[in-house]
C-alpha positions in Angstrom: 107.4 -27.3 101.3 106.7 -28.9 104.6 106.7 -32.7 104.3 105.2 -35.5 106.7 103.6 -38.8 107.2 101.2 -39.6 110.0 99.3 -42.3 108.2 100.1 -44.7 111.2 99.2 -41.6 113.8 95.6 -41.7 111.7 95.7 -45.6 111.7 95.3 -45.2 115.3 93.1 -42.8 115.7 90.3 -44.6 113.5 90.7 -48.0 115.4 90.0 -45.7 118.6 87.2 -44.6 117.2 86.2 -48.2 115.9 86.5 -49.4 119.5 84.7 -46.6 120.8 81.5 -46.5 118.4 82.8 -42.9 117.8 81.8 -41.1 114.5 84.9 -39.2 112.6 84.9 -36.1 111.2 87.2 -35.6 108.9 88.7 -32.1 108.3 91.7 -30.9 106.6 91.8 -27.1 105.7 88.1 -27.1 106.3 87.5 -24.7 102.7 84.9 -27.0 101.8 83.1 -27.3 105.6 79.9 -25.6 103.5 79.2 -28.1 101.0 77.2 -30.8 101.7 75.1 -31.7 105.0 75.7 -30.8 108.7 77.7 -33.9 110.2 79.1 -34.0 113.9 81.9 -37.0 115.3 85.2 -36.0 116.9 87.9 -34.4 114.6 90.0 -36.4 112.6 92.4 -33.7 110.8 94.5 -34.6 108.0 96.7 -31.4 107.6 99.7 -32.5 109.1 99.8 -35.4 106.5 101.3 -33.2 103.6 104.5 -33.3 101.3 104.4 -34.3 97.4 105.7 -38.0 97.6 106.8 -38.1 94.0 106.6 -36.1 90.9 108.3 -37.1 87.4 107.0 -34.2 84.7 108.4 -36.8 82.0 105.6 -39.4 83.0 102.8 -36.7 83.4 102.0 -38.1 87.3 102.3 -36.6 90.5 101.5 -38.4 94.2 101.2 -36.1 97.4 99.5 -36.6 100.4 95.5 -35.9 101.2 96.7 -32.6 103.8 99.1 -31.2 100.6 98.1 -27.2 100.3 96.3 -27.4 96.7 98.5 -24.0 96.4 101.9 -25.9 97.1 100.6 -29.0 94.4 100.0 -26.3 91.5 103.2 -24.3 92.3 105.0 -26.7 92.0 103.4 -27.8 89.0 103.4 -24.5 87.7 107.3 -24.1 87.7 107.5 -27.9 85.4 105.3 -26.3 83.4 102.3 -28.1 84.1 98.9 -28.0 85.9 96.0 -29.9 87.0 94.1 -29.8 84.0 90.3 -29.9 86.1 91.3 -26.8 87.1 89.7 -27.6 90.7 88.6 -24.5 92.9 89.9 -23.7 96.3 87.5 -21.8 98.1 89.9 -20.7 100.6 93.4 -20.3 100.9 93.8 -23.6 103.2 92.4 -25.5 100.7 94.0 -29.5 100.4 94.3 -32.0 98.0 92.6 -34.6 99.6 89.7 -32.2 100.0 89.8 -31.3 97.0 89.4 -35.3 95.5 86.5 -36.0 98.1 84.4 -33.0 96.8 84.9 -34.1 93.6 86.0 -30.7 92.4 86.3 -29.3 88.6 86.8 -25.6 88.1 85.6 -24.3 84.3 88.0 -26.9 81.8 86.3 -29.9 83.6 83.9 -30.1 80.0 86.8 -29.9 77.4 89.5 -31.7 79.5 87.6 -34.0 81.8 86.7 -34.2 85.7 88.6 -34.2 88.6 87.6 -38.4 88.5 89.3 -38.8 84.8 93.0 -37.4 86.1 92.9 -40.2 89.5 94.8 -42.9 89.0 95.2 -44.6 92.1 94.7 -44.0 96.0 96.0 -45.2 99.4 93.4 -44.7 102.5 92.0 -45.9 105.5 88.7 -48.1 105.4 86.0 -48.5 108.0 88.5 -51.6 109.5 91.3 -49.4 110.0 93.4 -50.8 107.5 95.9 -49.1 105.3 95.1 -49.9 101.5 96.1 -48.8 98.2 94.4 -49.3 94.7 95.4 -48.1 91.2 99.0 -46.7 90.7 100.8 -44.2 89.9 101.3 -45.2 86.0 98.2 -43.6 83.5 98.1 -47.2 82.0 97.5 -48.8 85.2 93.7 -50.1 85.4 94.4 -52.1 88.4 91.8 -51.1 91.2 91.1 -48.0 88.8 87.4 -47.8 89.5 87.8 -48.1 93.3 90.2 -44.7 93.6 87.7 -43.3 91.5 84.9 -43.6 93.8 86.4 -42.0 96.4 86.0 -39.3 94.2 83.4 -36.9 95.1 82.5 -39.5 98.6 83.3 -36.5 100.8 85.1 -38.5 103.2 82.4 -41.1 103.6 83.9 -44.4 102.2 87.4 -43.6 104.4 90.3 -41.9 105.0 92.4 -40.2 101.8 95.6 -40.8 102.4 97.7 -40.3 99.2 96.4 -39.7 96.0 98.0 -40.0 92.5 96.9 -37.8 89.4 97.7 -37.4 85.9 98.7 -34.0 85.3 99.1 -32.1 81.4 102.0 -29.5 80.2 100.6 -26.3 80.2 99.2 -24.4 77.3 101.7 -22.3 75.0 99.0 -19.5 74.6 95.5 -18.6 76.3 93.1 -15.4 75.1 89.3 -15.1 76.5 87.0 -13.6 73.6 84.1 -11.9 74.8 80.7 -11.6 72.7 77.4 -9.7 74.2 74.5 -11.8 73.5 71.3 -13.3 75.0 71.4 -16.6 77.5 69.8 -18.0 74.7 72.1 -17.2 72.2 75.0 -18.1 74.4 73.4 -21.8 75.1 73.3 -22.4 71.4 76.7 -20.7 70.6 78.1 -23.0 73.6 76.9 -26.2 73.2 77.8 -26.0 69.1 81.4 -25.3 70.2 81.9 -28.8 72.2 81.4 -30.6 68.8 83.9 -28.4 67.1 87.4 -28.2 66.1 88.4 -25.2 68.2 90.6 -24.7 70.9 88.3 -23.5 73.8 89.2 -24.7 77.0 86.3 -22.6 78.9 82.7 -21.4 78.1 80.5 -19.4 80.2 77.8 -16.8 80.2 77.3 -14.2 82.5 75.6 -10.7 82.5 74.9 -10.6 79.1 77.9 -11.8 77.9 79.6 -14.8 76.5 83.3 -16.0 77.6 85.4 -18.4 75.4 88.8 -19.0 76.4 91.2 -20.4 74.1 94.3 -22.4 74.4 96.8 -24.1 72.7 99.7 -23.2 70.5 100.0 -19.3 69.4 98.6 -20.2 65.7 95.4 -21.9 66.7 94.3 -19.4 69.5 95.0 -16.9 67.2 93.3 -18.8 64.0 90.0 -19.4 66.6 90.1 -15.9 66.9 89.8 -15.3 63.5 87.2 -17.5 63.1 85.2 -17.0 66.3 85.3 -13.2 66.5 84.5 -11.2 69.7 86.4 -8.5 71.6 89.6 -10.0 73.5 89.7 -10.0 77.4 92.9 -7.6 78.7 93.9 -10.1 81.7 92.0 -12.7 81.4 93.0 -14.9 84.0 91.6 -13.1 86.7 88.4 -13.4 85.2 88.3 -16.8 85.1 90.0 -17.0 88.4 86.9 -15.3 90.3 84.3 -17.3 88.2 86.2 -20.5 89.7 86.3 -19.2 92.9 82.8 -18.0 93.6 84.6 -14.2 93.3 82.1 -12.7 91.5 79.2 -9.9 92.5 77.1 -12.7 91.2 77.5 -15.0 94.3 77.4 -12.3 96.7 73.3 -13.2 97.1 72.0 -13.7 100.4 69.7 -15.9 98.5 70.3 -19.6 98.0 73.1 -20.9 95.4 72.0 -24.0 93.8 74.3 -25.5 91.0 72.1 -27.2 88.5 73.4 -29.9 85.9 71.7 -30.1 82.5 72.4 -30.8 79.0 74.5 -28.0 77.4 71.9 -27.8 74.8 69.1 -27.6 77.1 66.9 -23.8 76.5 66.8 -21.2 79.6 65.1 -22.5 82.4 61.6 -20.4 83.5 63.0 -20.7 87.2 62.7 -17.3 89.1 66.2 -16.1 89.6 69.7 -15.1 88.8 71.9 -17.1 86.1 75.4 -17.4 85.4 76.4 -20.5 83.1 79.8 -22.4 83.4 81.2 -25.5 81.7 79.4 -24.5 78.2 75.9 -24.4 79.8 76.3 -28.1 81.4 76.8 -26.3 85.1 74.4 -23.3 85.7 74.7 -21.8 88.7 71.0 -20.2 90.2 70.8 -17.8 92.6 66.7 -18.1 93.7 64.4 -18.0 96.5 61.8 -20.2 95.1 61.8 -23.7 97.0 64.2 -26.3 96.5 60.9 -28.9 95.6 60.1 -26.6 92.7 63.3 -26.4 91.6 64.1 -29.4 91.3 60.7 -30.4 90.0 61.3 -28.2 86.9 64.8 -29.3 86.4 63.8 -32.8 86.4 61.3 -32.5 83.5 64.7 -31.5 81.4 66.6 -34.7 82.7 69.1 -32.4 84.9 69.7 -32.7 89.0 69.6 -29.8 91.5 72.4 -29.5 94.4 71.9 -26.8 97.3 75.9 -25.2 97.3 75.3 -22.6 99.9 72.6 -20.9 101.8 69.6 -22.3 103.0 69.4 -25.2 105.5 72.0 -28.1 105.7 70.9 -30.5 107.1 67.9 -31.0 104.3 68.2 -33.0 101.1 71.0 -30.7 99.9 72.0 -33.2 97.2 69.6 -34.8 94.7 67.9 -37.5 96.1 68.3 -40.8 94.9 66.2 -43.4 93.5 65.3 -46.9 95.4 67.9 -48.3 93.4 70.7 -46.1 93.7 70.1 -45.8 97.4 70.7 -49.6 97.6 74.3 -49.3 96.1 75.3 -46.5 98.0 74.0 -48.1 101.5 76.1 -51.4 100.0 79.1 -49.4 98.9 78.8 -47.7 102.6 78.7 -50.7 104.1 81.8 -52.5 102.4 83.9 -49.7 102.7 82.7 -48.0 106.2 81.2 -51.0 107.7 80.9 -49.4 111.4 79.7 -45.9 109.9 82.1 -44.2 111.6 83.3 -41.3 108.3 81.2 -38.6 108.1 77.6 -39.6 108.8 75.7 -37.7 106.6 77.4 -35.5 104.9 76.0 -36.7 101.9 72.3 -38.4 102.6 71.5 -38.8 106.3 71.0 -42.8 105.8 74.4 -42.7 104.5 
């Protein structure tokens, strides 16, 4: 695995642009250039700055730099017989770590395990000053500067520079089996969200095409046991499948209509939005494939509590994520400000007064 540090190289190259009232915009394997708004600066590319810094399987944590291959990090957590239990998509074969973090990426176990934000547990970057800091640590325990590496979570590059980022990682399961069980979206959304309140080992719940997915994992006794008790026809293979859900693989996604990703309530009854459906994270995460206006939408979503983002298609340089309250706006513009006090990091990527 290729290793090297150019944090000082990147240093540079953001008090350059400081100096200059240049914007940055900051690009690793560029997998993820498709989410979020149009934003134009002068490159700043990370990918050189790769190599895991340190990895103990005994303490469950593993540091690597922002331009690390996400391929490299789970080989190599893969062969200690671990993984990154948010099971984060790629979305291209260049995908990075550091991209990875700032998207704020969970693949299907992100409702029974947690979110790519639960496994950080500390961060070294480069602020809007051009200075090199570090918060958290690299011990699960640590809660120094714990919320502050957390909010670089999901900032796409708009608070600073990722640098290095340390995550608790889990042993791998002894045992996984996918159960399949044809049934209405209906069906599946009660079946789902009853599961999250019980004692079974699913890892993963989705619907798609008629049909409901459960993975289960654990020890060979309890996946087999939730079988038992769960019923359903097992899955042959069923990696792959879940592998081409995470990755946007599927016929589904092939649309040339819109893809919005809409967050609800698991419980929450089909939506009467025009469209195509496929339901991840035990109906929390529903993925709609439509052409009916973003307004509407979101306008129908919002009478069920839930948000709307635009994930591909469609213009990008709109509101592509859900627009914030007065309130909310304020401590995003304040957060901006502390962090990125210059603006220089990806103007808009997220809001365009951001």
């Amino acid at each position: 695995m290729l290793e090297r540090d150019i944090s000082e190289t990147l240093q540079q190259q953001v008090h350059s642009a400081i100096g200059n009232g240049t914007p940055l915009k900051i690009e690793g394997g560029n997998s993820k250039a498709f989410l979020g708004r149009e934003t134009h600066g002068e490159i700043l590319d990370i990918s050189a700055h790769c190599g895991i810094v340190e990895h103990d399987p005994r303490e469950l944590v593993l540091t690597a730099r922002s331009g690390t291959p996400l391929k490299d990090i789970e080989a190599a957590l893969t062969e200690a017989g671990q993984m990154l239990a948010f099971e984060p998509p790629h979305y291209g074969d260049n995908a990075t770590l550091g991209g990875t973090i700032a998207c704020g990426l969970s693949g299907p176990r992100r409702p029974f395990c947690g979110s790519a934000r639960d496994f950080v547990l500390g961060c070294k970057l480069i602020n809007g000053e051009g200075e090199i800091l570090r918060f958290g640590g690299q011990v699960i325990k640590n809660v120094a500067g714990y919320d502050v590496s957390r909010l670089m979570v999901g900032a796409y590059g708009t608070l600073g520079v990722l640098l290095e980022i340390s995550l608790k990682v889990l042993p791998r399961p002894a045992a996984n089996h996918t159960l399949i069980q044809e049934c209405t979206q209906a069906e599946a959304i009660r079946k789902m969200s009853q599961l999250l309140s019980q004692p079974v080992p699913v890892d993963a719940a989705c619907y798609h095409a008629g049909h409901c997915y459960l993975r289960l994992s654990g020890s060979e006794q309890a996946v087999k046991h939730a079988h038992e008790h769960l019923g359903g026809e097992m899955l042959e293979k069923s990696a792959p499948f879940w592998h081409t859900l995470r990755e946007h693989h599927l016929p589904f996604f092939d649309s040339a209509n819109p893809l919005y990703r809409v967050m609800v309530k698991p419980a929450v009854p089909p939506l009467e939005i025009t469209g195509e459906w496929l339901l991840d994270w035990g109906g929390a995460q529903r993925w709609l494939v439509s052409d009916e206006p973003i307004a509407l939408i979101r306008e129908r979503v919002a009478t069920v509590g839930g948000h709307v983002t635009q994930f591909r298609g469609g213009a990008h340089n709109g509101e592509i994520f859900q627009p914030l309250a007065a309130p909310l706006l304020v401590i995003h513009q304040r957060l901006k400000a502390s962090f990125d006090p210059h603006g220089i990091f990806n103007q808009g990527r997220i809001y365009a007064n951001l």
